[in-house]
C-alpha positions as CSV (number, residue, x, y, z in Angstrom):
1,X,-9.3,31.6,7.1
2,X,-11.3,30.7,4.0
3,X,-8.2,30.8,2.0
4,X,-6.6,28.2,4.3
5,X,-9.4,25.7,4.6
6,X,-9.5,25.6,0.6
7,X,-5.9,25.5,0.3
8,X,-6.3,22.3,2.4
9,X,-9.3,21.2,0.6
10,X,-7.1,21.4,-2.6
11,X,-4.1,19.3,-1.0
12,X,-6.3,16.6,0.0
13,X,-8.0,16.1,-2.8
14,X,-5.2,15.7,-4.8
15,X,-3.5,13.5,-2.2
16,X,-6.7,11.3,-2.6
17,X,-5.4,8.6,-4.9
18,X,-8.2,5.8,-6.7
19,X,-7.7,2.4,-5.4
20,X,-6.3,0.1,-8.0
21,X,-9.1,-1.9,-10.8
22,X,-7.4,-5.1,-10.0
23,X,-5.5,-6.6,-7.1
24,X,-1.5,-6.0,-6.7
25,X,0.5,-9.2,-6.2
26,X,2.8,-8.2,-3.6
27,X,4.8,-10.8,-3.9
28,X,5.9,-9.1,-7.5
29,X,5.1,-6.1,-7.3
30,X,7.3,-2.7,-7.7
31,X,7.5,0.3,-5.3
32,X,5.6,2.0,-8.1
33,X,2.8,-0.4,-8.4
34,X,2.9,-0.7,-4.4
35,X,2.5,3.2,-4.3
36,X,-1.2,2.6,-6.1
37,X,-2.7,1.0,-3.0
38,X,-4.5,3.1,-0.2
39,X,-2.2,4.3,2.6
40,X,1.0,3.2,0.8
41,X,3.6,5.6,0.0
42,X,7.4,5.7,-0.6
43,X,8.0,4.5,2.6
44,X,5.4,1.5,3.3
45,X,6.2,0.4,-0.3
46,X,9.7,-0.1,0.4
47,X,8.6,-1.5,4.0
48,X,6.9,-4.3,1.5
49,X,9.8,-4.9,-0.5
50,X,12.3,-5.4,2.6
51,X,10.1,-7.5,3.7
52,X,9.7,-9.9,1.0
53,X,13.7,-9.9,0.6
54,X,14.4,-10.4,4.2
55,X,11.5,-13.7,4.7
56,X,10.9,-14.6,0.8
57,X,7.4,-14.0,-0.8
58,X,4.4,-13.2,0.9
59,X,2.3,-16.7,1.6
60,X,-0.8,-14.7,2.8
61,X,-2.2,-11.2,2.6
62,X,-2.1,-11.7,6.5
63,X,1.9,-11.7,6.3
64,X,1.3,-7.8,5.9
65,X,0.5,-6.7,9.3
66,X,4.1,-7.2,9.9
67,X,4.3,-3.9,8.4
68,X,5.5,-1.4,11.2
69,X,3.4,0.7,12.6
70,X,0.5,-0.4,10.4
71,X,-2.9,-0.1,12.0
72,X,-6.1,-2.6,12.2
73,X,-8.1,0.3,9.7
74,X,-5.1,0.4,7.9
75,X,-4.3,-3.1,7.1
76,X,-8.3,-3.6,6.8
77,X,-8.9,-0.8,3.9
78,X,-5.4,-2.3,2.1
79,X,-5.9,-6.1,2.1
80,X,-9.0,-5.4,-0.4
81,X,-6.1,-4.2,-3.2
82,X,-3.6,-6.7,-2.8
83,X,-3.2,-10.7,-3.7
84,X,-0.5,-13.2,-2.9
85,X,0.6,-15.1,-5.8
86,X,4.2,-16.8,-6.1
87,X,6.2,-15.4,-8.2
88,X,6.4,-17.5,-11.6
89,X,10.5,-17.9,-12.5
Protein backbone atom coordinates (compact mmCIF):
# COMPACT_ATOMS: atom_id res chain seq x y z
CA UNK A 1 0.00 0.00 0.00
CA UNK A 2 2.88 2.28 0.77
CA UNK A 3 4.30 1.49 -2.62
CA UNK A 4 1.08 2.73 -4.25
CA UNK A 5 0.50 5.95 -2.32
CA UNK A 6 4.21 7.00 -3.34
CA UNK A 7 3.83 5.79 -6.77
CA UNK A 8 0.93 8.31 -6.84
CA UNK A 9 2.83 10.87 -4.93
CA UNK A 10 5.49 10.56 -7.72
CA UNK A 11 2.82 11.00 -10.69
CA UNK A 12 1.36 14.05 -9.20
CA UNK A 13 4.15 15.71 -8.54
CA UNK A 14 5.41 15.53 -11.83
CA UNK A 15 1.98 16.23 -13.32
CA UNK A 16 2.28 19.52 -11.19
CA UNK A 17 3.35 22.04 -13.83
CA UNK A 18 4.60 26.00 -12.64
CA UNK A 19 2.27 28.56 -13.77
CA UNK A 20 3.77 30.67 -16.49
CA UNK A 21 6.17 34.19 -15.28
CA UNK A 22 4.15 36.29 -17.59
CA UNK A 23 0.69 36.20 -19.04
CA UNK A 24 -0.21 34.10 -22.45
CA UNK A 25 -2.02 36.05 -25.10
CA UNK A 26 -4.55 33.70 -26.13
CA UNK A 27 -5.40 35.37 -28.89
CA UNK A 28 -1.69 34.32 -30.38
CA UNK A 29 -0.79 31.80 -28.60
CA UNK A 30 0.28 28.06 -29.64
CA UNK A 31 -1.06 24.79 -28.27
CA UNK A 32 2.42 24.55 -26.76
CA UNK A 33 2.37 27.86 -25.04
CA UNK A 34 -1.45 27.16 -24.12
CA UNK A 35 -0.23 23.76 -22.58
CA UNK A 36 1.88 26.15 -19.88
CA UNK A 37 -1.24 27.33 -18.17
CA UNK A 38 -2.91 25.52 -15.08
CA UNK A 39 -5.53 22.91 -16.03
CA UNK A 40 -4.81 23.11 -19.84
CA UNK A 41 -3.70 20.17 -21.69
CA UNK A 42 -3.73 18.79 -25.26
CA UNK A 43 -7.18 18.95 -25.31
CA UNK A 44 -8.38 22.41 -23.73
CA UNK A 45 -5.52 23.99 -25.68
CA UNK A 46 -6.95 22.94 -28.90
CA UNK A 47 -10.53 23.79 -27.35
CA UNK A 48 -8.82 27.50 -27.33
CA UNK A 49 -7.60 27.43 -30.73
CA UNK A 50 -11.02 26.23 -32.28
CA UNK A 51 -12.37 28.69 -30.64
CA UNK A 52 -10.57 31.59 -31.78
CA UNK A 53 -10.78 30.21 -35.51
CA UNK A 54 -14.43 29.54 -35.30
CA UNK A 55 -15.50 33.51 -33.53
CA UNK A 56 -11.96 35.43 -34.32
CA UNK A 57 -9.77 36.59 -31.35
CA UNK A 58 -10.61 36.56 -27.98
CA UNK A 59 -11.95 40.30 -26.90
CA UNK A 60 -11.98 39.45 -23.17
CA UNK A 61 -10.46 36.85 -20.90
CA UNK A 62 -14.26 36.36 -20.09
CA UNK A 63 -14.72 34.89 -23.72
CA UNK A 64 -13.00 31.75 -22.09
CA UNK A 65 -15.75 30.23 -20.13
CA UNK A 66 -17.01 29.18 -23.43
CA UNK A 67 -14.64 26.46 -23.00
CA UNK A 68 -16.68 23.14 -22.58
CA UNK A 69 -16.96 21.74 -19.60
CA UNK A 70 -14.75 24.32 -17.95
CA UNK A 71 -15.62 24.94 -14.26
CA UNK A 72 -16.07 28.27 -12.08
CA UNK A 73 -12.50 27.07 -10.05
CA UNK A 74 -11.21 26.28 -13.21
CA UNK A 75 -11.78 29.29 -15.21
CA UNK A 76 -10.98 31.33 -11.82
CA UNK A 77 -7.27 29.64 -11.15
CA UNK A 78 -6.65 30.18 -15.38
CA UNK A 79 -7.70 33.75 -16.05
CA UNK A 80 -4.71 34.87 -13.70
CA UNK A 81 -2.18 33.34 -16.69
CA UNK A 82 -3.75 34.55 -19.67
CA UNK A 83 -4.25 38.21 -21.49
CA UNK A 84 -6.24 39.28 -24.52
CA UNK A 85 -4.30 41.28 -26.91
CA UNK A 86 -5.07 41.51 -30.73
CA UNK A 87 -3.09 40.04 -32.69
CA UNK A 88 -0.55 42.60 -34.52
CA UNK A 89 -0.53 41.63 -38.55
Amino acid sequence: MRKLWLTLALVASLAAKDPPRAPINVNTATAQQLQQLPGIGPTRAAQIIRLREKNGPFRSVEELRAIPRLSEKQFQQLKRYVTVQSPTK
